[in-house]
C-alpha positions as CSV (number, residue, x, y, z in Angstrom):
1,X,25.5,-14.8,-47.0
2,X,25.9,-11.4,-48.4
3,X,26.1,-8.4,-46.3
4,X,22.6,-7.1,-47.1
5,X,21.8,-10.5,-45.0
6,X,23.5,-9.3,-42.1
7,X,22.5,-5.6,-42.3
8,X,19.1,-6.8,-41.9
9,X,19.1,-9.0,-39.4
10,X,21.5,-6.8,-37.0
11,X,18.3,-3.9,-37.6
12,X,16.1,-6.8,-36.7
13,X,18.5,-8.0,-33.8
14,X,19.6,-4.3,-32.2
15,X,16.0,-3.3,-30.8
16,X,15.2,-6.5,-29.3
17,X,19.0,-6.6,-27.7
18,X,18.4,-3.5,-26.8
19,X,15.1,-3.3,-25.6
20,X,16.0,-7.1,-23.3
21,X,17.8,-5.2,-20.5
22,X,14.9,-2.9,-19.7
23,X,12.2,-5.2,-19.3
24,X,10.5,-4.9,-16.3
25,X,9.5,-8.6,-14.4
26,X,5.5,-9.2,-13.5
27,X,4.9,-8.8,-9.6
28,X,4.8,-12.4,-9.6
29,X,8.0,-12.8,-10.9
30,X,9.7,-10.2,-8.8
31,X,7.8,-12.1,-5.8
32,X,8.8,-15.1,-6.8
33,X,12.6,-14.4,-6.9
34,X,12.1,-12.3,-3.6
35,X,10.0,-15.6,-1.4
36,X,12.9,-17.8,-2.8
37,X,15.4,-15.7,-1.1
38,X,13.5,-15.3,1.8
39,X,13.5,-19.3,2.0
40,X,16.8,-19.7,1.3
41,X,18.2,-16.9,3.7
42,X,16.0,-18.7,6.4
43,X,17.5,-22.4,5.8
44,X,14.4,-23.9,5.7
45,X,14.1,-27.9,4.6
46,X,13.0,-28.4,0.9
47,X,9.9,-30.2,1.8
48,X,8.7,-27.4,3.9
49,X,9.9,-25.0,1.2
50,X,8.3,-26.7,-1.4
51,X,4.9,-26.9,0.6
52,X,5.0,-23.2,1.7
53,X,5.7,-22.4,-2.2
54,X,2.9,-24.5,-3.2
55,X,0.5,-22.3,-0.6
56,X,1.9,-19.3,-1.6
57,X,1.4,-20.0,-5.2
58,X,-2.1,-21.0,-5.0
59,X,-3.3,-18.0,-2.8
60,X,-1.2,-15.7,-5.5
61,X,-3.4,-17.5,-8.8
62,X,-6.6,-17.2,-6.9
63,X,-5.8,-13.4,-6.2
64,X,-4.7,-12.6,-9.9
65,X,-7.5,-15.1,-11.4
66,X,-10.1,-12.8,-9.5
67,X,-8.6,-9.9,-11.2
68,X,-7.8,-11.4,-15.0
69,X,-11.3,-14.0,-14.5
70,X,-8.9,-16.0,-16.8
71,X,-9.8,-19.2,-15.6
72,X,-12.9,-20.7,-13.9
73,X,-13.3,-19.4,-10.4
74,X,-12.4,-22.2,-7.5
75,X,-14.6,-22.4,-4.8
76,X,-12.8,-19.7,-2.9
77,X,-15.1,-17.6,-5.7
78,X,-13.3,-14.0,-4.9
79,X,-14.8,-11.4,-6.9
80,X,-12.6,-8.0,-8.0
81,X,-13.8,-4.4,-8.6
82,X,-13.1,-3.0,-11.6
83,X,-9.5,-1.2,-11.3
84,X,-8.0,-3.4,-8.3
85,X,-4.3,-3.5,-8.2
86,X,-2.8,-6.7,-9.3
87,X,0.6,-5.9,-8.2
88,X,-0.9,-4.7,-4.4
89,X,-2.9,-8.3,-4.2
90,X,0.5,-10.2,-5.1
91,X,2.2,-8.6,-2.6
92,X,-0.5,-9.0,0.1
93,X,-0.9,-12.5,-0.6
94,X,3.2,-12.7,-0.4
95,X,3.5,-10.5,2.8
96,X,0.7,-12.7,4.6
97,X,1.7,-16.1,3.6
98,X,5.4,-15.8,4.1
99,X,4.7,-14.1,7.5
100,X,2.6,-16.7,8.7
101,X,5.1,-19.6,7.9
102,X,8.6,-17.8,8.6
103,X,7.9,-14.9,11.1
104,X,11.4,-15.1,11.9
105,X,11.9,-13.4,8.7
106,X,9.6,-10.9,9.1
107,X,11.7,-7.5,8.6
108,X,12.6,-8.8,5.2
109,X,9.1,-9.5,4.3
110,X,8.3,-6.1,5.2
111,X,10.5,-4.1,3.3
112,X,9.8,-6.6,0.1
113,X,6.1,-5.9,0.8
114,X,6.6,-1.6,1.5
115,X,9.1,-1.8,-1.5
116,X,6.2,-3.8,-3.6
117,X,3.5,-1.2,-2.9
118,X,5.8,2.0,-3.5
119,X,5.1,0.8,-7.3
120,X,1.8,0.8,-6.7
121,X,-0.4,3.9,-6.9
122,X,-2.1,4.8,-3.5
123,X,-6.1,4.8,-4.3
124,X,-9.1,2.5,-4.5
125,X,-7.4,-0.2,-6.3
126,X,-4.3,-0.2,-4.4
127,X,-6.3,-0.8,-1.5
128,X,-9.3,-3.0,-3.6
129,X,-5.7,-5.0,-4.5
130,X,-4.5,-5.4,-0.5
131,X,-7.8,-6.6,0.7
132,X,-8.3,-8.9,-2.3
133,X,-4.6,-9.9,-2.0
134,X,-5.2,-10.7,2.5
135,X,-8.6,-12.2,1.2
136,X,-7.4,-14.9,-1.3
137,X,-4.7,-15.9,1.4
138,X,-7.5,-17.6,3.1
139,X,-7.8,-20.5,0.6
140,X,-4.5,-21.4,1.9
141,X,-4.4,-20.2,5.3
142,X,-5.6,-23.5,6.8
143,X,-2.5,-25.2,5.1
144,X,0.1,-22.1,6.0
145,X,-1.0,-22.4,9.5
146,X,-0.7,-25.9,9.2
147,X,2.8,-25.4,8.2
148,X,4.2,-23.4,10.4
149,X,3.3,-25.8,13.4
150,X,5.0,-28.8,11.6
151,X,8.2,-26.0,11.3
152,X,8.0,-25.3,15.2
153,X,7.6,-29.0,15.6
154,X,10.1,-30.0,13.5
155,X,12.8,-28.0,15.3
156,X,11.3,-29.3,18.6
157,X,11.9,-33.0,17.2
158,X,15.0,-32.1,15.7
159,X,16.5,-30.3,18.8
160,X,14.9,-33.8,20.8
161,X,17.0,-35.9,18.7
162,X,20.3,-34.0,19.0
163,X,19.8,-34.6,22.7
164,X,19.1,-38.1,22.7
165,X,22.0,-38.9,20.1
166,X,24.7,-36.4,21.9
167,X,23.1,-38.4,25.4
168,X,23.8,-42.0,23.2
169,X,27.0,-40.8,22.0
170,X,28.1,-39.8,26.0
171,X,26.8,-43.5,27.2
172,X,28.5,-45.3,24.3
173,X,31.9,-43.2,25.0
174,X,31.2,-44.3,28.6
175,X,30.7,-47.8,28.2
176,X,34.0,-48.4,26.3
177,X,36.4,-46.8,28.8
């Protein structure tokens, strides 16, 4: 290679370099990264994890698809004014979906959601992007109610088991002596 070669492609390479650290993530993203925390902080099993990700995610795509009318509508069929907030329906649909299945964690989700909407200019599609956002939730609130009882059930079964093992454990100790 001669050093023309690589004078050219370091003025090709330094703005994208450059430009890589600044790039801002989607709302999705940024909520995304924020809900797996949340999970993980909380403990939760996988399988429940996975479920209440799999809510979330749908409620999130039917908010955004209202917006973007990317894709066919489901038949949820929101509809969006002109000008709602993407960003303020991604964080609704967040804040009420991970509330509903992990209240225990609900100052985080809080300050995620007031942190989300301080990006967010206040005005008609702010709010237009909160309602949409609580709105599209329903699609999946069936299922995220659905999973928070089999969370508060688990633990009741898990906590049952415990019991009866620790009260095995005691009569097996018992019977050897």
């Amino acid at each position: 290679c001669v050093p023309g070669q690589y004078r050219r492609a370091a003025l090709i390479a330094a703005p994208l370099a450059l430009h890589a650290p600044f790039a801002a993530a989607d709302a999705l993203t940024d909520w995304n990264v924020k809900a797996n925390e949340i999970v993980v902080d909380a403990r939760m099993a996988p399988p429940i994890a996975n479920r209440m990700m799999a809510i979330l995610y749908t409620a999130a795509f039917e908010a955004t698809n209202a917006i973007s009318k990317r894709y066919p509508p489901s038949k949820l069929a929101l509809d969006a004014a002109p000008g709602t907030s993407a960003e303020a329906a991604v964080a609704a649909v967040h804040r009420v979906v991970l509330s509903k299945t992990m209240p225990p964690q609900q100052a985080v989700i809080d300050t995620a959601y007031q942190a989300a909407l301080a990006n967010v200019p206040d005005g008609p599609g702010r709010a237009a992007g909160v309602a949409l956002g609580e709105k599209a939730q329903t699609s999946a609130s069936g299922a995220a109610e659905r999973t928070a009882k089999f969370v508060e059930l688990n633990k009741a079964g898990k906590a049952a088991m415990d019991a009866e093992l620790k009260r095995m454990a005691g009569d097996a100790l018992s019977t050897e002596a």
